[in-house]
Backbone bond lengths (Angstrom), bond angles and torsions (degrees), N, CA, C in turn:
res aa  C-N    CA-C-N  psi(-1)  N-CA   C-N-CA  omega(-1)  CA-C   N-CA-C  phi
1 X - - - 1.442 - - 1.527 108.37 -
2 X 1.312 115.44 125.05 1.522 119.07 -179.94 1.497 112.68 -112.12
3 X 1.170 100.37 132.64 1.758 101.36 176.93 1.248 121.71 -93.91
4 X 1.240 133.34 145.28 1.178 132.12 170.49 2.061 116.21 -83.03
5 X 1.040 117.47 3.74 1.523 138.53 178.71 2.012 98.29 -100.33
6 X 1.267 100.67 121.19 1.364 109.03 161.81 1.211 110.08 -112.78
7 X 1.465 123.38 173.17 1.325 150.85 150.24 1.734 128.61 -116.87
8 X 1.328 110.93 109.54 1.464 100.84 -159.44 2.076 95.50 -78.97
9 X 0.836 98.99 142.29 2.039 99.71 168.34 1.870 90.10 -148.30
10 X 1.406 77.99 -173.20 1.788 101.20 -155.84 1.604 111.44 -140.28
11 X 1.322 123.60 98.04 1.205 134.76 -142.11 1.973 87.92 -118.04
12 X 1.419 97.32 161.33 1.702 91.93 160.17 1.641 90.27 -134.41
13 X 1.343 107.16 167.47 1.045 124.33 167.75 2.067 115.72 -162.10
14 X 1.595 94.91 144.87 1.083 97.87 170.22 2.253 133.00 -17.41
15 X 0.882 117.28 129.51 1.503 98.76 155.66 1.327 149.33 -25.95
16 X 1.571 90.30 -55.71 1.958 98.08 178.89 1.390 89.01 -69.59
17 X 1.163 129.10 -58.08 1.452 140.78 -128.88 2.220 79.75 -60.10
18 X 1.280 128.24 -61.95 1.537 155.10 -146.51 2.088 78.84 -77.98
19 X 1.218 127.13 -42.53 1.264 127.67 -175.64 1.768 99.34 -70.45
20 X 1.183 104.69 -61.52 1.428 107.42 158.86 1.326 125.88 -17.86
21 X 1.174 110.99 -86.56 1.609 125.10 176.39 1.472 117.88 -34.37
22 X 1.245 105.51 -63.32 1.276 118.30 155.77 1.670 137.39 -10.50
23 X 1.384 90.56 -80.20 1.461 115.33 170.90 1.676 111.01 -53.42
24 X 1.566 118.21 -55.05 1.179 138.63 136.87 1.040 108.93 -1.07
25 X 1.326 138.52 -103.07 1.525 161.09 175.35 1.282 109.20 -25.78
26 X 1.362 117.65 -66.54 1.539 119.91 162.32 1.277 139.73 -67.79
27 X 1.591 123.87 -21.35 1.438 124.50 136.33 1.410 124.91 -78.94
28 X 1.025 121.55 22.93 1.340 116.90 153.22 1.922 126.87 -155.01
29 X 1.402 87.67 43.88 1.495 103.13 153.52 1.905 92.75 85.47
30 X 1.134 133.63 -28.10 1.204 129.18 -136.22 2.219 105.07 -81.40
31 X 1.228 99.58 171.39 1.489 100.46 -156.89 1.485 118.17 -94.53
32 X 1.629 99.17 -16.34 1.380 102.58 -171.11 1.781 103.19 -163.19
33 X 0.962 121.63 178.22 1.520 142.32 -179.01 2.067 110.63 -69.37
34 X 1.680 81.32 -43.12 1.485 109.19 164.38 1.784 112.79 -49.93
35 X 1.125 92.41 -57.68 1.409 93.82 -164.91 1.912 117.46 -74.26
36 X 1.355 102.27 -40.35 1.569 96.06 151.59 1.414 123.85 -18.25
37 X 1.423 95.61 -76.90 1.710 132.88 -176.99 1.600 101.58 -34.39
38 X 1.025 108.58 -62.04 1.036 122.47 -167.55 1.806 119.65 -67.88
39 X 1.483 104.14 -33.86 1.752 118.09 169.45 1.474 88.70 -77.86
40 X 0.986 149.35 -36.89 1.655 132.89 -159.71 1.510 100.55 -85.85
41 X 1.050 123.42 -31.26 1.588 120.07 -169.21 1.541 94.65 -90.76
42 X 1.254 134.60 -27.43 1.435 133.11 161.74 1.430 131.80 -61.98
43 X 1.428 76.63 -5.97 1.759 85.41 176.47 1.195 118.58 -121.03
44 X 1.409 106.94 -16.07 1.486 119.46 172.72 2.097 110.02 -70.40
45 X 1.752 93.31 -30.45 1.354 102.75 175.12 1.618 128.92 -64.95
46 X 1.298 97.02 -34.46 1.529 130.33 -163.35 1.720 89.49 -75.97
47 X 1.816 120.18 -51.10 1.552 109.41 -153.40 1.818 85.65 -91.60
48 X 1.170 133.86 -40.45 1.744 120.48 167.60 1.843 104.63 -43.24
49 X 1.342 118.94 -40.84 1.165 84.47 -159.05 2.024 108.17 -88.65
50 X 1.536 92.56 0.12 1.426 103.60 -171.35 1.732 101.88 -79.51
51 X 1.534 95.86 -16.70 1.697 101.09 -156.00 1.934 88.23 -84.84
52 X 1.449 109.95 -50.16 1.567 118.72 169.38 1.634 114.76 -36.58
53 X 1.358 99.10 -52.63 1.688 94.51 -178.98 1.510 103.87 -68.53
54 X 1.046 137.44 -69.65 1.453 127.57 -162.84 1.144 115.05 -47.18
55 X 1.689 117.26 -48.41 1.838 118.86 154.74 1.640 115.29 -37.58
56 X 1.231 112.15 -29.59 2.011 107.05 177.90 1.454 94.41 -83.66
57 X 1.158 125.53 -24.39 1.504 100.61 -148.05 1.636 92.79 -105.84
58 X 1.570 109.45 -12.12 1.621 109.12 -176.28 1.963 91.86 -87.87
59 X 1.596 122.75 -23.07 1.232 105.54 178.24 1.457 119.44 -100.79
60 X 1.523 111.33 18.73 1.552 119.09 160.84 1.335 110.45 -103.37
61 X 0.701 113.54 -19.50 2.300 111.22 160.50 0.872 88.68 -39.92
62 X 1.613 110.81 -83.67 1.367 131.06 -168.36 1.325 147.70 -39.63
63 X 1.495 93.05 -35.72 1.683 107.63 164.22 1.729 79.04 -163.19
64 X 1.729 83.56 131.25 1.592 81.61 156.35 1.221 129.07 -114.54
65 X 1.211 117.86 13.10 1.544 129.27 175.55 1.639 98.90 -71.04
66 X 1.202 116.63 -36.25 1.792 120.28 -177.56 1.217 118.65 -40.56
67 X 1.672 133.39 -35.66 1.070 132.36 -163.69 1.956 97.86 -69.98
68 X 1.242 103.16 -44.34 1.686 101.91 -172.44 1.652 115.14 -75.56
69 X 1.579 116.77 9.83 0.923 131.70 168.04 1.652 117.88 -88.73
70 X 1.299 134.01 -58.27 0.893 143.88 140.01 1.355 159.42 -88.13
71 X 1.759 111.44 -54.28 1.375 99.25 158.11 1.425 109.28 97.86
72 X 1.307 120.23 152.20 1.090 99.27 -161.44 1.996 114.22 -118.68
73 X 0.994 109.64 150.44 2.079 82.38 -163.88 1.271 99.91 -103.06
74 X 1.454 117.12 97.42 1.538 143.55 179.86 1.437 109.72 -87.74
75 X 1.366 120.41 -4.98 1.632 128.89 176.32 1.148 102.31 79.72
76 X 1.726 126.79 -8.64 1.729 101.71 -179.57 1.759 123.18 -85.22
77 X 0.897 127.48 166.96 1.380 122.83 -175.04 1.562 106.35 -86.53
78 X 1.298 118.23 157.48 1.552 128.21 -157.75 1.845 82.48 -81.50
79 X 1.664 122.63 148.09 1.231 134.36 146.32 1.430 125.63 -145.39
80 X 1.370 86.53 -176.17 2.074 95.81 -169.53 1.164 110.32 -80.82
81 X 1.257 136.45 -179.04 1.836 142.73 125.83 1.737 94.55 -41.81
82 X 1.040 130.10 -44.88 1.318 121.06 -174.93 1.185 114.12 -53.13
83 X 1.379 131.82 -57.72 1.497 146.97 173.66 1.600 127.20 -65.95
84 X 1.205 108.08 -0.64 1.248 121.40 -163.89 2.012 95.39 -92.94
């Protein structure tokens, strides 16, 4: 999900890491320094939440009563068959 609302902040980072990005940005089409930033933390989101599911699904082998215990926090909001 992409927003059209930013927030500007002010990060430092290493050299290579800023050479990185860079190189990044310009081999792969992208528009800004921002936008890197922004694919890396999307992906950092994507493998936590990939890493969360396999943890549910390695602790429903295991017990499967667990899932109705916790659950896993994927950021989406709870819905019906109605909403679906």
């Amino acid at each position: 999900m992409q927003s059209n609302q930013y927030q500007k902040i002010s990060i430092s980072l290493p050299p290579e890491l800023i050479k990185y990005a860079d190189q990044y940005e310009q081999n792969h089409g992208l528009k800004s320094r921002s936008d890197v930033l922004a694919k890396a933390l999307r992906a950092l989101r994507e493998q936590e939440l990939t890493e969360s599911y396999r943890q549910a699904t390695k602790d429903h082998l295991e017990r499967p009563e667990i899932l109705l215990e916790v659950g896993v926090n994927d950021g989406l909001e709870p819905s019906t068959e109605d909403t679906w």
